[in-house]
DSSP file (Angstrom, degrees, kcal/mol; ACC not computed):
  #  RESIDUE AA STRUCTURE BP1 BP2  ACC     N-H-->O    O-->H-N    N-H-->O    O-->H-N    TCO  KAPPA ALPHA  PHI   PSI    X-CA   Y-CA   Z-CA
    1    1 A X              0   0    0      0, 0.0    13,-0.1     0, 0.0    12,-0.0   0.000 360.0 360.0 360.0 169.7  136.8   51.3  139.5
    2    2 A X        -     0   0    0      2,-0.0     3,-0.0     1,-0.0    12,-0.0   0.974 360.0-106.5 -89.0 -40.4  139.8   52.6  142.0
    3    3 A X        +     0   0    0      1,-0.1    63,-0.1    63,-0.0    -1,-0.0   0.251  69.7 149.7 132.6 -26.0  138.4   56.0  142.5
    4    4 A X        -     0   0    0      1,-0.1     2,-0.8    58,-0.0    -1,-0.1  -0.149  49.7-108.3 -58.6 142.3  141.2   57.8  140.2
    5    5 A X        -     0   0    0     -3,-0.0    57,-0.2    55,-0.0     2,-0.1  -0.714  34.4-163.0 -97.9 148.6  140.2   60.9  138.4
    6    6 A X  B     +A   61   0A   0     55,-3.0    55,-1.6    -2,-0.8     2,-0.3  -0.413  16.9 154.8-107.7 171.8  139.7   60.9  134.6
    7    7 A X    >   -     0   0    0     53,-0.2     3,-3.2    -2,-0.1    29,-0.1  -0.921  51.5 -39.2 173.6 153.6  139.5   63.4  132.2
    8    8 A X  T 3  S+     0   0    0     51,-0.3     2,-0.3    -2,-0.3    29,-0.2   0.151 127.6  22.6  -7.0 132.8  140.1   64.0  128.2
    9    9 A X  T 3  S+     0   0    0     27,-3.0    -1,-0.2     1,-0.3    28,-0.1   0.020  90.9 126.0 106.4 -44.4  143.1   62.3  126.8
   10   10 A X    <   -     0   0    0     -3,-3.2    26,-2.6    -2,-0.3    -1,-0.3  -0.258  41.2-174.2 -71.3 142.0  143.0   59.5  130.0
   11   11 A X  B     +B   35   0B   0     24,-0.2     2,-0.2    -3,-0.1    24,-0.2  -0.895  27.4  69.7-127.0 179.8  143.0   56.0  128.2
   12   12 A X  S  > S-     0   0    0     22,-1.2     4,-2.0    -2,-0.2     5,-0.2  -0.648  96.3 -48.5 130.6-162.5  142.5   52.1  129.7
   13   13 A X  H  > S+     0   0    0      1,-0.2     4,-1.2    -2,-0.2     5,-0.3   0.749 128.2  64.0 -89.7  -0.9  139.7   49.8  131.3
   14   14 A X  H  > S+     0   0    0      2,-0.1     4,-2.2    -3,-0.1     3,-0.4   0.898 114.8  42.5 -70.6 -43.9  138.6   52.9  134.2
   15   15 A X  H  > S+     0   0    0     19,-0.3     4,-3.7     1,-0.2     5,-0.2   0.943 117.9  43.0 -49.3 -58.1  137.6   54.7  130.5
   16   16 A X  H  X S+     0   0    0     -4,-2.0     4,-1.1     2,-0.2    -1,-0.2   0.658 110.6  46.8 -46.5 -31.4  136.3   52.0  129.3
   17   17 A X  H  X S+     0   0    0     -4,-1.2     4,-4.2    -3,-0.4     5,-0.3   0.879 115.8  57.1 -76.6 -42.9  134.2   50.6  132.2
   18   18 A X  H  X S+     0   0    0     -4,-2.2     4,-2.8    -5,-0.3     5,-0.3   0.991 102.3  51.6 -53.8 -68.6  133.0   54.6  132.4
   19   19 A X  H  X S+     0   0    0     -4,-3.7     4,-0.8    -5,-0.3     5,-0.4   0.929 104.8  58.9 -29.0 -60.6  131.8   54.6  128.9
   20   20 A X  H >X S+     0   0    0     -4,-1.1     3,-4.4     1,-0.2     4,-3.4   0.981 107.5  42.1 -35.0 -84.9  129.9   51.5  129.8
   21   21 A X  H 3X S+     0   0    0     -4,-4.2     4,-2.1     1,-0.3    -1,-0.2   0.921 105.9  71.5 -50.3 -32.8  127.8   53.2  132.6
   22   22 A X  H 3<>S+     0   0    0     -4,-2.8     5,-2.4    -5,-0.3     6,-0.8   0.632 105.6  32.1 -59.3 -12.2  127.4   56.1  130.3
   23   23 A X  H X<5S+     0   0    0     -3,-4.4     3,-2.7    -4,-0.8    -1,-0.2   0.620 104.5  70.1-116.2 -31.8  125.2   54.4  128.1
   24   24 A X  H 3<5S+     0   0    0     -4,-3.4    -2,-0.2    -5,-0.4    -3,-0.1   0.994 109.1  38.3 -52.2 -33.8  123.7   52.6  130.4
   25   25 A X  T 3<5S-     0   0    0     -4,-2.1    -1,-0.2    -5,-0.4    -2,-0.2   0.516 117.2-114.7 -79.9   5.1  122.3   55.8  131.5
   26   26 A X  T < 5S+     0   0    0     -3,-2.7    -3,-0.2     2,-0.2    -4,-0.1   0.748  91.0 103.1  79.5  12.5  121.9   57.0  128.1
   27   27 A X  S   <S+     0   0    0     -5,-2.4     2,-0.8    -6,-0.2    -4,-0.2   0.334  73.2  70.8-112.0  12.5  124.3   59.9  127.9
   28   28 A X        +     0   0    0     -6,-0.8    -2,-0.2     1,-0.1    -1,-0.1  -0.943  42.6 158.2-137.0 128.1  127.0   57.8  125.9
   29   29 A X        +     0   0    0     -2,-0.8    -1,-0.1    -3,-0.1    -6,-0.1   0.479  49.9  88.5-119.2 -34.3  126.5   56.7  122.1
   30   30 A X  S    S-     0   0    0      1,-0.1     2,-0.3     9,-0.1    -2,-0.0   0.439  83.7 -56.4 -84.9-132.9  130.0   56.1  120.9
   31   31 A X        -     0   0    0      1,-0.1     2,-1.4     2,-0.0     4,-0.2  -0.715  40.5-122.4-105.7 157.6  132.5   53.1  120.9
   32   32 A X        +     0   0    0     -2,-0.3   -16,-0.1     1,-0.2    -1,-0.1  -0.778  65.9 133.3 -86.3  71.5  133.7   51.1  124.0
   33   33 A X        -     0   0    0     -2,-1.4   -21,-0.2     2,-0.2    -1,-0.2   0.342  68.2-118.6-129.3  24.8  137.1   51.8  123.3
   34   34 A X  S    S+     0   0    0      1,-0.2   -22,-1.2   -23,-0.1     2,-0.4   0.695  70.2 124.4  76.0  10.9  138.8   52.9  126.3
   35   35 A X  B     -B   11   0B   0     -4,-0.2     2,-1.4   -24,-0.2    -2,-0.2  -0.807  58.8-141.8-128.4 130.4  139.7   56.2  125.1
   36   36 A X        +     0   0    0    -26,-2.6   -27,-3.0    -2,-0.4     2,-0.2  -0.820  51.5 163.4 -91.1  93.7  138.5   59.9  127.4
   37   37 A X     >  -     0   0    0     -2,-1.4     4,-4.0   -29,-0.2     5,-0.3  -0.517  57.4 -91.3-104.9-164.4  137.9   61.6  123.7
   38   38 A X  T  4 S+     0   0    0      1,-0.2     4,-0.4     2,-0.2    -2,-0.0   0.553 126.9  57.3 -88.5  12.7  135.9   64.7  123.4
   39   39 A X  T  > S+     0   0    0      2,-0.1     4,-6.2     3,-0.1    -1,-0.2   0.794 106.6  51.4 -81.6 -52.3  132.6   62.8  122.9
   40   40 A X  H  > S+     0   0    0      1,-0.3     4,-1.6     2,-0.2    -2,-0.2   0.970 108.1  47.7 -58.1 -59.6  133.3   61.2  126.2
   41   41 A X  H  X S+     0   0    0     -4,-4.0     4,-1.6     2,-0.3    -1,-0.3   0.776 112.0  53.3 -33.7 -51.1  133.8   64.4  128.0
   42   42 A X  H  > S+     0   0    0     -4,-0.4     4,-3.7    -5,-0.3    -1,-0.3   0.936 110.2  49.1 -42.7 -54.6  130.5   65.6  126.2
   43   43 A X  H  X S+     0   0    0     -4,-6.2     4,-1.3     2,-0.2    -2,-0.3   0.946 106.7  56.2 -53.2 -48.0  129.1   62.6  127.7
   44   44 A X  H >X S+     0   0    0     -4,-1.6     4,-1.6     2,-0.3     3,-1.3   0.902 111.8  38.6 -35.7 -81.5  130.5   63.4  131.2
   45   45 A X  H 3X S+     0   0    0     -4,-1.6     4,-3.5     1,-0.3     5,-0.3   0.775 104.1  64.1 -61.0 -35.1  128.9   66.8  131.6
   46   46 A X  H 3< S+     0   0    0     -4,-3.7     4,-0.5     2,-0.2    -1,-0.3   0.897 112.7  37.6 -44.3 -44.1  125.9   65.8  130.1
   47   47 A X  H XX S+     0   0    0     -4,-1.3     3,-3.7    -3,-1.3     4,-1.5   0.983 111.3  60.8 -49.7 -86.7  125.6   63.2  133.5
   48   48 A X  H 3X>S+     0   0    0     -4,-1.6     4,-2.2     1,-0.4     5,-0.9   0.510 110.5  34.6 -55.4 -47.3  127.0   65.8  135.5
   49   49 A X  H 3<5S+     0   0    0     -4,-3.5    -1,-0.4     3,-0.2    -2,-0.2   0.757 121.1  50.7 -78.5  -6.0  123.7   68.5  134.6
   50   50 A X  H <45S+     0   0    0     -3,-3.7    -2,-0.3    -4,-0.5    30,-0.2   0.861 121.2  36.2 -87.3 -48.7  121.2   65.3  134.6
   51   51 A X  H  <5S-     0   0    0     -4,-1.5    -2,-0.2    -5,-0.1    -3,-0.1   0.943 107.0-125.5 -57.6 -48.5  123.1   64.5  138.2
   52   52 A X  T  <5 +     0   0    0     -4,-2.2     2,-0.3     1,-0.2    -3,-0.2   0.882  46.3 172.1  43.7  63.3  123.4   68.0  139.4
   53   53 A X      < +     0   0    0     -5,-0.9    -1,-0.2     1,-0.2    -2,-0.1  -0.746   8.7 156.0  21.9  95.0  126.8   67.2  139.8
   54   54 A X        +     0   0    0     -2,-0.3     2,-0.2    -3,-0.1    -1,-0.2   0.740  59.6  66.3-112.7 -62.0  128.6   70.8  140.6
   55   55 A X  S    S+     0   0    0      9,-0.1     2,-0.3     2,-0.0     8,-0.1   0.301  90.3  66.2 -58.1  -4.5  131.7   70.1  142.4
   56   56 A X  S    S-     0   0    0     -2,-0.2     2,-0.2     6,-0.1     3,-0.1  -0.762  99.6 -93.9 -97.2 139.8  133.7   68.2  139.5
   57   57 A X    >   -     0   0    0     -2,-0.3     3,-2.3     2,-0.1     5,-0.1  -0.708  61.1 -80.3 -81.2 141.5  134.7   70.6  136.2
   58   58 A X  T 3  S+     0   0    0      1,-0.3     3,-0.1    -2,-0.2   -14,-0.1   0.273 119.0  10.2 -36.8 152.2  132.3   70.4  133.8
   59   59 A X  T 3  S+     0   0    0      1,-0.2   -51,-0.3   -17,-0.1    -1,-0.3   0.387  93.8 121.3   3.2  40.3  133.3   66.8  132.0
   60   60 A X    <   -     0   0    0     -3,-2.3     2,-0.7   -53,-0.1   -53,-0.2  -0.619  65.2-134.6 -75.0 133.3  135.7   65.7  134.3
   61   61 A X  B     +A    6   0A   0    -55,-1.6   -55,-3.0    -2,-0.3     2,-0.1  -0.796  46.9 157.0-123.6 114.7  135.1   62.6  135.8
   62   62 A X     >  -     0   0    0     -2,-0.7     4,-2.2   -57,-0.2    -6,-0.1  -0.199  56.7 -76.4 -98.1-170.5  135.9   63.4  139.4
   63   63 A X  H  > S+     0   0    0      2,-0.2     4,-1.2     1,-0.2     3,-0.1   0.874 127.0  46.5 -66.1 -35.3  134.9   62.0  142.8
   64   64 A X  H  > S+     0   0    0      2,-0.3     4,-1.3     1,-0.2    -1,-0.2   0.701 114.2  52.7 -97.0 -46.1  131.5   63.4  143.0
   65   65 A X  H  > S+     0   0    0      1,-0.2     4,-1.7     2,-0.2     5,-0.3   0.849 101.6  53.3 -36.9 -65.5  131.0   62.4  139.7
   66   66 A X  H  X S+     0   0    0     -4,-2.2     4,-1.0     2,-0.2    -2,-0.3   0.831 105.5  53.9 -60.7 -43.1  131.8   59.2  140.0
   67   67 A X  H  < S+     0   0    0     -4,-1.2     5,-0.2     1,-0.2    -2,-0.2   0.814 111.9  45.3 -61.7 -22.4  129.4   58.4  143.0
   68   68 A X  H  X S+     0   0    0     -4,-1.3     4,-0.8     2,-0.2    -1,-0.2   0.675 111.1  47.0 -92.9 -13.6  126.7   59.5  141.5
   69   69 A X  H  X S+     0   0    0     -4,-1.7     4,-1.4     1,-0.2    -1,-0.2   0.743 120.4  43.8 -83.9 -20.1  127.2   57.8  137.9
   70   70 A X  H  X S+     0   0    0     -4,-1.0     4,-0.5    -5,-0.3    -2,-0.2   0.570 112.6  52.3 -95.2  -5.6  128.1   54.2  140.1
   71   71 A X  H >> S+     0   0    0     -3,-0.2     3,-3.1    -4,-0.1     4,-1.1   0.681 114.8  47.7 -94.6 -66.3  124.7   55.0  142.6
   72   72 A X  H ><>S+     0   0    0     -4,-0.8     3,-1.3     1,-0.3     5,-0.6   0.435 113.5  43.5 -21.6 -90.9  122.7   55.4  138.9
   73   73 A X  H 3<5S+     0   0    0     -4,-1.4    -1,-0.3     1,-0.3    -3,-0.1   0.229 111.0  54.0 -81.6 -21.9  124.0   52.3  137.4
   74   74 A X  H <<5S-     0   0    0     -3,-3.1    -1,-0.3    -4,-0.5    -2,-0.2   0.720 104.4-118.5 -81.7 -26.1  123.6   50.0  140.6
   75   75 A X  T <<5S+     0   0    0     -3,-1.3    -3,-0.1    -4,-1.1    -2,-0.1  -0.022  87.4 112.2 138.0 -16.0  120.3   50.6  141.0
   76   76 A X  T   5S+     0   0    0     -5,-0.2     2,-0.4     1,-0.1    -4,-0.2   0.436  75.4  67.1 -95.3 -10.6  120.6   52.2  144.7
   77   77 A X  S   <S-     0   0    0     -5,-0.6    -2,-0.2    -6,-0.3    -1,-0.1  -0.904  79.6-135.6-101.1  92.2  119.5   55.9  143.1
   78   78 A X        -     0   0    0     -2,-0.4     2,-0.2     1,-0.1    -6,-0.1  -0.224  31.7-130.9 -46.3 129.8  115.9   56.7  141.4
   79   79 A X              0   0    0      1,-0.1    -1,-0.1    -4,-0.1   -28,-0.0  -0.713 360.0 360.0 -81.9 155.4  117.3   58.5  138.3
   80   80 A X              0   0    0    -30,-0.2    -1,-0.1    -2,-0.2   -29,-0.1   0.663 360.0 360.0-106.3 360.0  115.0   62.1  138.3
């Protein structure tokens, strides 16, 4: 992923690839469709209090956000 921030509304394969790690971690139930809906967002801040994630608004997927959902999903982070 580049690194861009996402948020409600944002569509394309960064959503899509996001969704993806979101269920691999279990916060993301709905379709692989590319699309930042208000599920996703749900999903987002759900990570973000499982991360302790502060420095991004609350379903944003910002930078801070984004390393910690990509350390989770590579394996290089113990989830607690």
């Amino acid at each position: 992923m580049s690194g861009s921030t996402l948020r409600r509304g944002d569509r394309g394969p960064e959503v899509f690839e996001l969704q993806r790690r979101l269920q691999r971690v279990g916060a993301y139930w709905g379709p692989e469709d590319g699309v930042y809906s208000e599920r996703v967002e749900e999903a987002v801040a759900e990570f973000q209090r499982r991360a302790r994630v502060m420095s991004d608004p609350s379903g944003v997927y910002g930078p801070e956000t984004r390393r910690a959902l990509e350390a989770w999903t590579s394996g290089r982070e113990h989830r607690s």
